[in-house]
C-alpha atoms as an extended CHARMM CRD file, in Angstrom:
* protein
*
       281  EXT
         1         1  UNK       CA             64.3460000000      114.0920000000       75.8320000000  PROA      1               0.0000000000
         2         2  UNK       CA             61.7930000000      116.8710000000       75.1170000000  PROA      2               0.0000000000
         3         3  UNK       CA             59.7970000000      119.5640000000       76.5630000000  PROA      3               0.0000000000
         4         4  UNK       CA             57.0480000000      120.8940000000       75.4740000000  PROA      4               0.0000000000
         5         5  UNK       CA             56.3500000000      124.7610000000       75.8360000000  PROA      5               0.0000000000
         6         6  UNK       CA             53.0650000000      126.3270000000       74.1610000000  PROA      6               0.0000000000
         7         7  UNK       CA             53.5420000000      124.5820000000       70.6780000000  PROA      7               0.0000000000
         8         8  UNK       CA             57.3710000000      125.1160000000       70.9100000000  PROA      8               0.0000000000
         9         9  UNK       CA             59.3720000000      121.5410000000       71.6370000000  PROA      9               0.0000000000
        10        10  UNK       CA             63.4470000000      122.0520000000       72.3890000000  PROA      10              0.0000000000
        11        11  UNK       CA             65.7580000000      119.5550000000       72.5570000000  PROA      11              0.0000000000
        12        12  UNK       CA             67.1230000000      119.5250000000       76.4320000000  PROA      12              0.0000000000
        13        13  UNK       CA             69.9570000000      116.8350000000       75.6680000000  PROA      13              0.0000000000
        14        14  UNK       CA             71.4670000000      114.3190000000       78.5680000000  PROA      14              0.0000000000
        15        15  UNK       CA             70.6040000000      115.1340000000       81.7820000000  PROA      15              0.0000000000
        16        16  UNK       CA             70.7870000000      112.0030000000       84.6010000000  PROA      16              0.0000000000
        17        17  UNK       CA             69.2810000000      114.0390000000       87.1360000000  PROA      17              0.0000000000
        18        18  UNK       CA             66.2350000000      114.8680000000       85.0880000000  PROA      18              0.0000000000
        19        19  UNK       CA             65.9250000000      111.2990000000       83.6980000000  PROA      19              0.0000000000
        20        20  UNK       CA             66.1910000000      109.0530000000       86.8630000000  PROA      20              0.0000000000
        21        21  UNK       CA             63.4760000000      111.9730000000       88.4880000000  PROA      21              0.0000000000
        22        22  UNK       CA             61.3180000000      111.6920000000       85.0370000000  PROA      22              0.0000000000
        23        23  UNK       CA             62.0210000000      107.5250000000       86.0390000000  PROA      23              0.0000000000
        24        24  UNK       CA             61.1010000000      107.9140000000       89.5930000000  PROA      24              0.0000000000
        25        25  UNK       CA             57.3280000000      109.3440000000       88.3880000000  PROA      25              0.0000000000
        26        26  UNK       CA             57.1830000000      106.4230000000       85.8560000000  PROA      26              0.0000000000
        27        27  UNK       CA             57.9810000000      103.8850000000       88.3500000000  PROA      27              0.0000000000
        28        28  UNK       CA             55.2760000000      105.6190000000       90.4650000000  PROA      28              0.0000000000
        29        29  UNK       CA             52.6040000000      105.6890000000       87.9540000000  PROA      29              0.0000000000
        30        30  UNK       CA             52.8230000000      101.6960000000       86.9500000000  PROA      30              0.0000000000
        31        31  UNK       CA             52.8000000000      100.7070000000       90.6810000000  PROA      31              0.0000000000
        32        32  UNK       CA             48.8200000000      102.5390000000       90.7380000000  PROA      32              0.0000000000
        33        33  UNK       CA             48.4630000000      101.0250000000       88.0500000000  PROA      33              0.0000000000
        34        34  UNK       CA             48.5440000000      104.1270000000       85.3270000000  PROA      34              0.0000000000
        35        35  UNK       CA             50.8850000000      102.9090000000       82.7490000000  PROA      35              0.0000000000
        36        36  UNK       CA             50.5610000000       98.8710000000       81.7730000000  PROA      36              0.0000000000
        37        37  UNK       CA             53.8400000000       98.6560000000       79.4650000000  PROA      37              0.0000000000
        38        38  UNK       CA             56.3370000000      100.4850000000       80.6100000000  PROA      38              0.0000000000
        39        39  UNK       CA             59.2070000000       98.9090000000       82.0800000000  PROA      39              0.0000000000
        40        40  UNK       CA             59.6900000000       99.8130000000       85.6350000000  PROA      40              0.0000000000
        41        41  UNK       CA             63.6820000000       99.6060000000       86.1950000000  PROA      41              0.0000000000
        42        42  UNK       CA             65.3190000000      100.9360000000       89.6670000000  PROA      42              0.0000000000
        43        43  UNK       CA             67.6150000000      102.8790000000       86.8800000000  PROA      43              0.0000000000
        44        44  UNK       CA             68.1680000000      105.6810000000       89.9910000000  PROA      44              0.0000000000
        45        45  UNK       CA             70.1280000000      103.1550000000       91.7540000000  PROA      45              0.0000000000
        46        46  UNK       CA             72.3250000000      101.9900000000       89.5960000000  PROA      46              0.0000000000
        47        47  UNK       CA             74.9180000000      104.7560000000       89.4170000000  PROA      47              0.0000000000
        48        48  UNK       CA             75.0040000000      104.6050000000       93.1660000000  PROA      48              0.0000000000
        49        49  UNK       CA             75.5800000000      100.9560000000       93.1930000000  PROA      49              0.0000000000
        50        50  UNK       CA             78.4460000000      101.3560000000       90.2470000000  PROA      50              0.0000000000
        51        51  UNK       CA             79.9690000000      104.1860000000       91.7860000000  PROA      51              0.0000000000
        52        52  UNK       CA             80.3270000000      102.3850000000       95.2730000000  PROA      52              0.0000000000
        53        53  UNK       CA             81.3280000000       99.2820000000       94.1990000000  PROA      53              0.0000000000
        54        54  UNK       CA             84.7840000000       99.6660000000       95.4570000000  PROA      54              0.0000000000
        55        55  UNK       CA             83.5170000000       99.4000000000       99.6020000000  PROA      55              0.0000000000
        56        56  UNK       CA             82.7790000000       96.0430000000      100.2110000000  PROA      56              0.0000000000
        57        57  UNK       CA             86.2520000000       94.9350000000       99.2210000000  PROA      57              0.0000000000
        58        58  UNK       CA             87.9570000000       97.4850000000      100.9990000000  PROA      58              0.0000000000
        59        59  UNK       CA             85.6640000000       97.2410000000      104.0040000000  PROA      59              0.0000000000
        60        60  UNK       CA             86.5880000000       93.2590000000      103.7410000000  PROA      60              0.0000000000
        61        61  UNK       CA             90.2610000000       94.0280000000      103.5930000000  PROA      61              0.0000000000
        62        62  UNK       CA             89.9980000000       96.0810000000      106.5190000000  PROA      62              0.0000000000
        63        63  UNK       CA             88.6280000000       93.6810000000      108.0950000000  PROA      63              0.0000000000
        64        64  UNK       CA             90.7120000000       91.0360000000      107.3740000000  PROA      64              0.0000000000
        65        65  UNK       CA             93.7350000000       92.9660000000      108.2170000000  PROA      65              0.0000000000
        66        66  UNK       CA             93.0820000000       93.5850000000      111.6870000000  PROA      66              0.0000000000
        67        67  UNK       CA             92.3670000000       89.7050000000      112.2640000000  PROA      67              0.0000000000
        68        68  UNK       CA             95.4020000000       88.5660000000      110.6060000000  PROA      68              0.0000000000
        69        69  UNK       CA             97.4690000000       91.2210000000      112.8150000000  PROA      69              0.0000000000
        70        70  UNK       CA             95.4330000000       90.3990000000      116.4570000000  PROA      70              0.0000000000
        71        71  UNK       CA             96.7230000000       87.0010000000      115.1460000000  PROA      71              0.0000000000
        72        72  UNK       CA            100.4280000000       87.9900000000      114.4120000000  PROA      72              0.0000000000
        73        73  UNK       CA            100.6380000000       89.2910000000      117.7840000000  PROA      73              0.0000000000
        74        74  UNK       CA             97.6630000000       86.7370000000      120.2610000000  PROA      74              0.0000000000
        75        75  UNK       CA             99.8230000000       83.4520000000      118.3020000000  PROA      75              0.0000000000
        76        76  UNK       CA            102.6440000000       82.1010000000      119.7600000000  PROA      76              0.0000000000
        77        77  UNK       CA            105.4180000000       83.0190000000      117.3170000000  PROA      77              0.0000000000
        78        78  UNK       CA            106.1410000000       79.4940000000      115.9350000000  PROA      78              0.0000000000
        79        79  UNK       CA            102.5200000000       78.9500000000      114.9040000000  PROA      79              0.0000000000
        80        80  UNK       CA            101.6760000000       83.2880000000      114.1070000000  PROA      80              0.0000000000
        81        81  UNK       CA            102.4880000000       82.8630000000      110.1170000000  PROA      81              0.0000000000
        82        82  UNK       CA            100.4850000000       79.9460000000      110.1030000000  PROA      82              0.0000000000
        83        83  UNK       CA             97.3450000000       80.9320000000      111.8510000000  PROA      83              0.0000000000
        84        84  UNK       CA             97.7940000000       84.2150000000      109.2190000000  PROA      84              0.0000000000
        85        85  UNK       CA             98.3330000000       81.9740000000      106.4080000000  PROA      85              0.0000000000
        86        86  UNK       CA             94.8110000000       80.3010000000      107.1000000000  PROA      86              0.0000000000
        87        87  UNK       CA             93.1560000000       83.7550000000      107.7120000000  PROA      87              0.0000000000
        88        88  UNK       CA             93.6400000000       84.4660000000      104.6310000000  PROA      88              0.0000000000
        89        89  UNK       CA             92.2240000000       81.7730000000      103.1400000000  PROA      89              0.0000000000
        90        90  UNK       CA             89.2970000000       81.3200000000      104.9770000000  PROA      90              0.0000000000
        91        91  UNK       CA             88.5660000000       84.7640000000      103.7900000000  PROA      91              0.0000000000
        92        92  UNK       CA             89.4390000000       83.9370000000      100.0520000000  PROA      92              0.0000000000
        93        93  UNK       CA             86.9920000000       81.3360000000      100.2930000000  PROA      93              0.0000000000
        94        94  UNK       CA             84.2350000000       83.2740000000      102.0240000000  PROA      94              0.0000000000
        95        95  UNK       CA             84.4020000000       85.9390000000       99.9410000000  PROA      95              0.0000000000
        96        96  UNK       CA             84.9000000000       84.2770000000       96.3820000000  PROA      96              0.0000000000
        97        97  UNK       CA             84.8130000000       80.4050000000       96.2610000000  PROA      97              0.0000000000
        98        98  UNK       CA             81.9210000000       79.8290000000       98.9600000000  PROA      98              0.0000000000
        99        99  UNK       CA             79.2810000000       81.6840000000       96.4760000000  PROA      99              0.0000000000
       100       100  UNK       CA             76.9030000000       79.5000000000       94.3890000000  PROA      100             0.0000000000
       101       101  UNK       CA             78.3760000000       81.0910000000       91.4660000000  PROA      101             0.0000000000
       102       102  UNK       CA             80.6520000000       77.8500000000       89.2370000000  PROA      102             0.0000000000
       103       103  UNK       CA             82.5420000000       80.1090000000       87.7030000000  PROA      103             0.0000000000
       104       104  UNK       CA             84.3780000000       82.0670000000       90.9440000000  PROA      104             0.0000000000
       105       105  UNK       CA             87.4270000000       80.1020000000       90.3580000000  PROA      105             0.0000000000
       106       106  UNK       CA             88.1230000000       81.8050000000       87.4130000000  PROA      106             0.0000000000
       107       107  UNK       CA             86.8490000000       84.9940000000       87.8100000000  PROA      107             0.0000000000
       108       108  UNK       CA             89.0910000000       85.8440000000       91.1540000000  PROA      108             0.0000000000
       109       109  UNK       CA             92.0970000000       83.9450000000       89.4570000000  PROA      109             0.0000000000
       110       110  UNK       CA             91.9460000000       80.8770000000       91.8660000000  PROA      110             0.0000000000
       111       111  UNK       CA             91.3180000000       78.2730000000       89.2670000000  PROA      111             0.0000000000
       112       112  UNK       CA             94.9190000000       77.1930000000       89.4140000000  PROA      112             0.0000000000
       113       113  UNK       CA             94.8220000000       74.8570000000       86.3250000000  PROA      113             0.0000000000
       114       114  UNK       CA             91.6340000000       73.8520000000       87.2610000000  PROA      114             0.0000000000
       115       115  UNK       CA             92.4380000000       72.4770000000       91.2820000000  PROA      115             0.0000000000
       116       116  UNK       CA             89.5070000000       74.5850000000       92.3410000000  PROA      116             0.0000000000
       117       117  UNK       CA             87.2060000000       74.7080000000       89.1620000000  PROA      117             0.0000000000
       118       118  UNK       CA             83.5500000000       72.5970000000       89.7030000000  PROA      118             0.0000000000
       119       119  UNK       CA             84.4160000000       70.3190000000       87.1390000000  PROA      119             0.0000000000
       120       120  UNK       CA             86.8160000000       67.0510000000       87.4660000000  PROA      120             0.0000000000
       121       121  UNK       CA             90.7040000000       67.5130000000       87.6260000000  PROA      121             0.0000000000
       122       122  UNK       CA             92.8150000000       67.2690000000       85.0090000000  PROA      122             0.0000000000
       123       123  UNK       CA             95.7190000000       66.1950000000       86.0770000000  PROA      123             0.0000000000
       124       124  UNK       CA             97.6070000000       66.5160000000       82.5900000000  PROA      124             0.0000000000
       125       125  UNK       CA             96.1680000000       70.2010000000       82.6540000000  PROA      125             0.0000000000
       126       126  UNK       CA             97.0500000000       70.9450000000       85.9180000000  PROA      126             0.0000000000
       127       127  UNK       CA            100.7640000000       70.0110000000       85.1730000000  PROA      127             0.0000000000
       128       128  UNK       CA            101.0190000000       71.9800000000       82.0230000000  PROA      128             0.0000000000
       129       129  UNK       CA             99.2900000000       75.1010000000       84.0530000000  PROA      129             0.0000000000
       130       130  UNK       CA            101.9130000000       74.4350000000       87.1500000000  PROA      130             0.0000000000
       131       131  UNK       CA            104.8240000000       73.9570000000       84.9750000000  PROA      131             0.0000000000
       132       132  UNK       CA            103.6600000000       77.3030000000       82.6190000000  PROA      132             0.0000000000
       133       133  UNK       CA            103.2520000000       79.4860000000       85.6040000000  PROA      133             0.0000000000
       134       134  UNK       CA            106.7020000000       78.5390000000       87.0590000000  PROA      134             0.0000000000
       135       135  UNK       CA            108.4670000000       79.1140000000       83.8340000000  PROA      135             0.0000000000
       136       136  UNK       CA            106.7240000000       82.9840000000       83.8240000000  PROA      136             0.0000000000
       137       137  UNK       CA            107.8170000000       83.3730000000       87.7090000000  PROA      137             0.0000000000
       138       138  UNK       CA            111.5850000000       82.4760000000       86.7250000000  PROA      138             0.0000000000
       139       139  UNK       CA            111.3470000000       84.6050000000       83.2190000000  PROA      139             0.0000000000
       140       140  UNK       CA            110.5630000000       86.9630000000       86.3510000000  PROA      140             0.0000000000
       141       141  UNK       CA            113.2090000000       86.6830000000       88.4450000000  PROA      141             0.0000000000
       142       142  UNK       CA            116.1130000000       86.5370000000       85.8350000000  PROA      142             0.0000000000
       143       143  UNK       CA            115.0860000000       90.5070000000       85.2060000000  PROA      143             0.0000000000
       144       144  UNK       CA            114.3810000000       91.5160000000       88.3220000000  PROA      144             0.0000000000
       145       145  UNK       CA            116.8180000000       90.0870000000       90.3190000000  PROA      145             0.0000000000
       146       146  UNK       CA            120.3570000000       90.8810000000       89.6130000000  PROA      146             0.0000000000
       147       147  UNK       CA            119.0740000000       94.5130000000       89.9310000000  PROA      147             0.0000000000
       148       148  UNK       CA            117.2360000000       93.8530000000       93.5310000000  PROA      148             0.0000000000
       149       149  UNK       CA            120.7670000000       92.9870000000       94.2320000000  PROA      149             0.0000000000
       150       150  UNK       CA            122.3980000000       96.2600000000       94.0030000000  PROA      150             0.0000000000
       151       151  UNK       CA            119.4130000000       97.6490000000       95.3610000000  PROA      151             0.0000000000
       152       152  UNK       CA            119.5390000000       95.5380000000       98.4130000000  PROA      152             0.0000000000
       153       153  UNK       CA            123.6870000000       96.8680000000       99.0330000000  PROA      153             0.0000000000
       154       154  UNK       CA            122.7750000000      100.0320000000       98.7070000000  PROA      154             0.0000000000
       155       155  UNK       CA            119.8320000000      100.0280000000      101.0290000000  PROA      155             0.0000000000
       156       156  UNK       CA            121.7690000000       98.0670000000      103.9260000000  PROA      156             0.0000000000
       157       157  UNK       CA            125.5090000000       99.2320000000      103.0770000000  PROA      157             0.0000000000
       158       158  UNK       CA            126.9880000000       95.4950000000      104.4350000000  PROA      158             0.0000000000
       159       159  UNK       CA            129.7580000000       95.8450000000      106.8440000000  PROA      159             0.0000000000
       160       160  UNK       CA            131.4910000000       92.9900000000      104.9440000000  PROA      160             0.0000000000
       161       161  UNK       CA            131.5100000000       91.0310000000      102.0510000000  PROA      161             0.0000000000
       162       162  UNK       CA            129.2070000000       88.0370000000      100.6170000000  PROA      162             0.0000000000
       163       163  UNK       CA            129.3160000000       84.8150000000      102.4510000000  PROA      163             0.0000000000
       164       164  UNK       CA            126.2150000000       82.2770000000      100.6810000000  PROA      164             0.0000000000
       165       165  UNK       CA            124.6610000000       81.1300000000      103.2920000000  PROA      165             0.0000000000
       166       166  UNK       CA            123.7170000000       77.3140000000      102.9180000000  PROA      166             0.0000000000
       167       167  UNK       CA            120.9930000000       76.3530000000      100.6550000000  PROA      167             0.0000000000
       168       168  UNK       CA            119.9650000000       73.3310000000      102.2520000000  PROA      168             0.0000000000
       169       169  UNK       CA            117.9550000000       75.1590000000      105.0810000000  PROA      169             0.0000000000
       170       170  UNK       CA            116.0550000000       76.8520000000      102.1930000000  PROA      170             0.0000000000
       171       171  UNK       CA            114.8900000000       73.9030000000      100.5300000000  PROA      171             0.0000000000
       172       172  UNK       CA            113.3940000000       73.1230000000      103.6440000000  PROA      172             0.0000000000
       173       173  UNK       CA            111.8340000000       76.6540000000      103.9020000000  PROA      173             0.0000000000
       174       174  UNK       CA            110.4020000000       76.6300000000      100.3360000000  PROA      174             0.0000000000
       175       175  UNK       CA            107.6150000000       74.3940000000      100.5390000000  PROA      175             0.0000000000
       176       176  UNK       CA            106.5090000000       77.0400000000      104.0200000000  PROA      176             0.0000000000
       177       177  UNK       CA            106.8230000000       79.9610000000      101.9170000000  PROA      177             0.0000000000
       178       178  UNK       CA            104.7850000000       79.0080000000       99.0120000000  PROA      178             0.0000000000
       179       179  UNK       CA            101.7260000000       77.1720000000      100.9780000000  PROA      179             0.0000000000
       180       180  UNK       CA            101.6500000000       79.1600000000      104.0700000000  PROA      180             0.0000000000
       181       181  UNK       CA            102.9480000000       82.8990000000      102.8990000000  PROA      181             0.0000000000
       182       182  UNK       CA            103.0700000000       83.5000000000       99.5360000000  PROA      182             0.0000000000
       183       183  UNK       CA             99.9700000000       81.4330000000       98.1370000000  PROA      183             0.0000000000
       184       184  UNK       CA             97.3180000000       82.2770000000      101.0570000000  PROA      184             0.0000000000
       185       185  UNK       CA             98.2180000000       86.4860000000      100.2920000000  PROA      185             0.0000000000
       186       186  UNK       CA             98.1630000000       86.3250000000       96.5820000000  PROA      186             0.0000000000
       187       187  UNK       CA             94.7130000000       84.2930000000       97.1450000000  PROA      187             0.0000000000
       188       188  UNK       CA             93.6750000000       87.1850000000       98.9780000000  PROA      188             0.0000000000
       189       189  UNK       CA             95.5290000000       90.3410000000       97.7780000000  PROA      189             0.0000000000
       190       190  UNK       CA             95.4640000000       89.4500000000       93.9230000000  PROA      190             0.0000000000
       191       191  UNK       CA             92.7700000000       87.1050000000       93.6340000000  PROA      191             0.0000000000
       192       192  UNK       CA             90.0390000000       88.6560000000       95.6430000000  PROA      192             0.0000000000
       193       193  UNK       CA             90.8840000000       92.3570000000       96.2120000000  PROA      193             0.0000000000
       194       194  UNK       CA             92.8350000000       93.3040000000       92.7170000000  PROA      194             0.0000000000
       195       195  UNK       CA             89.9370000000       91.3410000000       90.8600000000  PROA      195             0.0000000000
       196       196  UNK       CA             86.9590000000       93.3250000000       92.9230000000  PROA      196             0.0000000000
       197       197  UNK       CA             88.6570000000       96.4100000000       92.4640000000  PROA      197             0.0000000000
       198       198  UNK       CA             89.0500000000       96.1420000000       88.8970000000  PROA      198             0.0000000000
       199       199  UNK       CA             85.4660000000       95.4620000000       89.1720000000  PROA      199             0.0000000000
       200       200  UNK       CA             85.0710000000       98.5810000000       90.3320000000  PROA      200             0.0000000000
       201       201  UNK       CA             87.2670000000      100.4680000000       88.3310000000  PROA      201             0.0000000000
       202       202  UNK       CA             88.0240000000       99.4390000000       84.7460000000  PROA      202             0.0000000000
       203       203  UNK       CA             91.6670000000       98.7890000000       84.0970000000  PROA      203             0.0000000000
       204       204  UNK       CA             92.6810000000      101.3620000000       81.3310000000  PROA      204             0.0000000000
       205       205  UNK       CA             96.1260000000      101.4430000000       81.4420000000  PROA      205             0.0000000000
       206       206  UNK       CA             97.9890000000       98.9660000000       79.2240000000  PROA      206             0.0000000000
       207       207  UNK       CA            101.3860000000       97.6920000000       80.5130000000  PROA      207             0.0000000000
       208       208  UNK       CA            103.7960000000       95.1480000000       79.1870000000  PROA      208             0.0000000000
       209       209  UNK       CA            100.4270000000       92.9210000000       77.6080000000  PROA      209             0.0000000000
       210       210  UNK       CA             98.4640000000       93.7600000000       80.9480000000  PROA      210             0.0000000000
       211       211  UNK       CA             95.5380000000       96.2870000000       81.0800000000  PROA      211             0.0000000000
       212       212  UNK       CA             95.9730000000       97.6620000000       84.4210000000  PROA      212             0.0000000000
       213       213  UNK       CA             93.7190000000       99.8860000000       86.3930000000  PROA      213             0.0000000000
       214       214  UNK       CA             93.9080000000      102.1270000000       90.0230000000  PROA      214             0.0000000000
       215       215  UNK       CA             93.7750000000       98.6720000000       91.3030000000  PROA      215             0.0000000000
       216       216  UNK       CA             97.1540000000       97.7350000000       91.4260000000  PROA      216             0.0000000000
       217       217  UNK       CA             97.9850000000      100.7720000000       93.3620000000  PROA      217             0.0000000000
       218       218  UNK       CA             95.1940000000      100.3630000000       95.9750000000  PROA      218             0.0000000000
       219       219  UNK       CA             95.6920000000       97.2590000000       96.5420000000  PROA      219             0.0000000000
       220       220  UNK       CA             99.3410000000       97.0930000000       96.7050000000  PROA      220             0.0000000000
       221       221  UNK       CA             99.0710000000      100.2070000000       99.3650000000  PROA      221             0.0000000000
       222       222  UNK       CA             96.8550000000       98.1370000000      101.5610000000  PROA      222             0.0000000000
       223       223  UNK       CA             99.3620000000       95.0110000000      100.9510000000  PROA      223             0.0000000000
       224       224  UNK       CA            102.1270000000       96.9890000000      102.3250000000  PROA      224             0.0000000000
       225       225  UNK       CA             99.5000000000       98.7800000000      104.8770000000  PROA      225             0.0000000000
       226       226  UNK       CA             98.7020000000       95.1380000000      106.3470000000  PROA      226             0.0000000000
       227       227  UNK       CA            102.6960000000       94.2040000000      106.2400000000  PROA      227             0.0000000000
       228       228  UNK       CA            103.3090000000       97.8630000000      108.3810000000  PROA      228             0.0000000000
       229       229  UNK       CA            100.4230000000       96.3950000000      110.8000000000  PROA      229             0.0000000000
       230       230  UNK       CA            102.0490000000       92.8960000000      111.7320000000  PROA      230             0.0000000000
       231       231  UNK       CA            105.3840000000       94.4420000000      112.3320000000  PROA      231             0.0000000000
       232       232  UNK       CA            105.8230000000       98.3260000000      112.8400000000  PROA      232             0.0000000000
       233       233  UNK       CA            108.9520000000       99.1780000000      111.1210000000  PROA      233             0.0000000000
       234       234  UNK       CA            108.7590000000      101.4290000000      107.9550000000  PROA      234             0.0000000000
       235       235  UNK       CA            111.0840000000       99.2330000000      106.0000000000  PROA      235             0.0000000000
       236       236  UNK       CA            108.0990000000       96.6670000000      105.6270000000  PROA      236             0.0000000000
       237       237  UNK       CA            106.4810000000       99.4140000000      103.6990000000  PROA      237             0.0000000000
       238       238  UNK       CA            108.5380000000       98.7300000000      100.9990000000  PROA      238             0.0000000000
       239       239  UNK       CA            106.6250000000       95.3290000000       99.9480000000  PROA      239             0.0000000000
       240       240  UNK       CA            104.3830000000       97.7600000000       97.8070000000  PROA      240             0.0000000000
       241       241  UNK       CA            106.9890000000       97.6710000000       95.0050000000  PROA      241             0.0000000000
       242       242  UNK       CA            107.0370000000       93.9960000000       94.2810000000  PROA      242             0.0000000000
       243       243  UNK       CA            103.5530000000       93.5910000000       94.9820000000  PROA      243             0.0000000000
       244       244  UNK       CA            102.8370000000       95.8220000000       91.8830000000  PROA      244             0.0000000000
       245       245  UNK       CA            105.3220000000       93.0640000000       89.8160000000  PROA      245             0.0000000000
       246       246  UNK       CA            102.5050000000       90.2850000000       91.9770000000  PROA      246             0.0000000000
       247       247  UNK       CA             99.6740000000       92.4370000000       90.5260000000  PROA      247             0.0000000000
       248       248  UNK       CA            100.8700000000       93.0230000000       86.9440000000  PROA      248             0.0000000000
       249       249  UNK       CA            101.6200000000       89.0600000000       86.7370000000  PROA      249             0.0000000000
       250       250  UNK       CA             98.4360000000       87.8000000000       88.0980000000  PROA      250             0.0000000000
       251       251  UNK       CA             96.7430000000       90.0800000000       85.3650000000  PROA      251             0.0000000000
       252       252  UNK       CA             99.0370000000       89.0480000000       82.8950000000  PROA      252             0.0000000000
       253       253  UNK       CA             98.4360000000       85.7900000000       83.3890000000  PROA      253             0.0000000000
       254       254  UNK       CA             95.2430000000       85.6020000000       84.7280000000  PROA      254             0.0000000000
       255       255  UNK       CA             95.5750000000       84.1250000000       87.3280000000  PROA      255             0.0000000000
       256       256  UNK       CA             97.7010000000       83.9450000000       90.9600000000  PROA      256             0.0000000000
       257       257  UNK       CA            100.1900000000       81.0520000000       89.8990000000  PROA      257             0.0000000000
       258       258  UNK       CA            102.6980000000       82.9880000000       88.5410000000  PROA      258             0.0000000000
       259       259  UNK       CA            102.5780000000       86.0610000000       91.1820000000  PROA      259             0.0000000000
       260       260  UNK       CA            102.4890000000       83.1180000000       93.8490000000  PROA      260             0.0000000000
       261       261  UNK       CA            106.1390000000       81.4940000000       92.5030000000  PROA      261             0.0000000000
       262       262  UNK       CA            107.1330000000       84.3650000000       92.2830000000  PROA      262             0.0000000000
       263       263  UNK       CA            106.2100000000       86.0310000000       95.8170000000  PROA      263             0.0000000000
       264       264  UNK       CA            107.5850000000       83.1280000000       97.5050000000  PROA      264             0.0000000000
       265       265  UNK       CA            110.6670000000       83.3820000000       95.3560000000  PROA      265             0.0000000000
       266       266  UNK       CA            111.5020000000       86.8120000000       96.0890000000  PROA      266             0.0000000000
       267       267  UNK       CA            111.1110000000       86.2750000000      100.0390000000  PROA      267             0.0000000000
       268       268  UNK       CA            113.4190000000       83.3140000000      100.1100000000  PROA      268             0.0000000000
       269       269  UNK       CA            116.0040000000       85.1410000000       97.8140000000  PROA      269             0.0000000000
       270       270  UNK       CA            115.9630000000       88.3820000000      100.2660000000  PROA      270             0.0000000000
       271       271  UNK       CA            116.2620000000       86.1560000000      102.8160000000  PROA      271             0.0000000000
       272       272  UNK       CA            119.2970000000       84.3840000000      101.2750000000  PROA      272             0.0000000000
       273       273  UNK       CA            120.9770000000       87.3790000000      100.9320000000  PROA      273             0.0000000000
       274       274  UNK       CA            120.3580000000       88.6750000000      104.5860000000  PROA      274             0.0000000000
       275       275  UNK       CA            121.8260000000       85.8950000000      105.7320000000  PROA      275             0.0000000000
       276       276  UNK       CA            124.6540000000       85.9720000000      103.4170000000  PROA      276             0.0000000000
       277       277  UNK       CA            125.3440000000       89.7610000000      103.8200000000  PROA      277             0.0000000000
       278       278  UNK       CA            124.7440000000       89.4510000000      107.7260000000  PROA      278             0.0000000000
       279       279  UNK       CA            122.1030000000       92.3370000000      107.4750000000  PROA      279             0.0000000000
       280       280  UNK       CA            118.3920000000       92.6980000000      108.1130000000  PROA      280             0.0000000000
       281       281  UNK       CA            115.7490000000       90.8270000000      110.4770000000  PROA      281             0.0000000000
């Protein structure tokens, strides 16, 4: 952009104040009717809008954290992970699938092999996506597990030795975990938040064939912010390390399949081993 002084013209270079103000006047001008082609743009607002982006999905988070822990606590305890498990997904779907955009599915990483895409299922596809995600949740778990392990003595120092507890009671529990816990979060946490954040703030960082962004971190802190709410006892802060695995996978993947197997799969193995060690809630 240029100046003019007497007959001298300098270059002033970039300046966004100057521009959106030199806008501003423009804008003016074609409203009286002054200028016929220019192209009025609200270009002022658009840094404002960008640079804010990140609100609405906190703000929403927020508020969907203190409903799902009034619920933990006003719900009778045998019906209190359900009633969260639906908060959650009523606010998935308000905030992502209830907009008159086809392609929200996809974008928040709810498609799930196509279950919730506009067009007709596939059931062939949907198979090949279950059985694909599944197969990434268990690559998963045979490197992260055997070290959770010895993490897991350490942390709780067992007074005796390991006695499995029997598997049969969870089989029953699987199905629970995965429709009513682990699916509903990731729905939220991963598909909603992570993506709207990322929105926000371009992933950068590239990590294991995932570009990953402040995201992750924010989102996992408010993850392990929401756990700290429903139950106040520091050790549930420490669901922000796994959640970054949840985050990483559904980016990897794009989508929450994977991260869903696999969060349901790492509560009913720490579970196992609570049982088995006699330690823990």
């Amino acid at each position: 952009m240029k100046r003019l002084r007497g007959e001298e013209t300098r270059e002033l270079g970039p300046c966004p104040a100057f521009s959106a103000a030199r806008h501003l006047v423009l804008d003016e001008k074609l409203r009286q009717g002054w200028m016929g082609d220019y192209d009025a743009r609200p270009v002022a607002t658009i840094p404002l809008a960008e640079g804010r982006a990140w609100v609405r999905p906190v703000r929403a988070a927020s508020l969907t954290t203190v409903v799902v822990t009034a619920l933990s606590y006003g719900v009778p305890a045998a019906h209190a992970a359900s009633a969260v498990g639906v908060a959650f997904l009523v606010a998935t779907y308000l905030l992502t699938l209830r907009s008159d955009d086809p392609d929200a599915a996809r974008r928040y990483g709810l498609s799930l092999g196509g279950l919730f895409d506009p067009e007709p299922i596939d059931v062939l596809r949907l198979v090949r996506s279950a059985v694909a995600e599944v197969g990434v949740a268990l690559a998963v778990v045979a490197v992260v597990f055997p070290p959770f392990v010895l993490g897991f003595k350490w942390w709780w120092a067992p007074a005796h030795g390991f006695h499995a507890a029997p598997l049969s009671s969870f089989a029953d529990e699987a199905l629970g975990q995965m429709l009513v816990i682990a699916l509903p979060e990731e729905a939220f946490y991963r598909g909603y938040l992570q993506t709207s954040l990322d929105e926000a703030w371009a992933p950068r960082i590239r990590v294991l064939g995932a570009t990953l962004g402040p995201s992750v971190l924010v989102t996992s802190a408010i993850f392990a912010l929401g756990h700290l709410a429903t139950e106040v006892n520091p050790n549930r802060l420490s669901v922000f390390f796994p959640s970054l695995l949840f985050g990483w996978l559904r980016t990897r993947r794009g989508g929450i399949g994977a991260s869903a197997t696999f969060h349901a799969l790492c509560n009913l193995f720490a579970s196992y081993l609570a049982q088995s060690y006699g330690v823990g809630a």
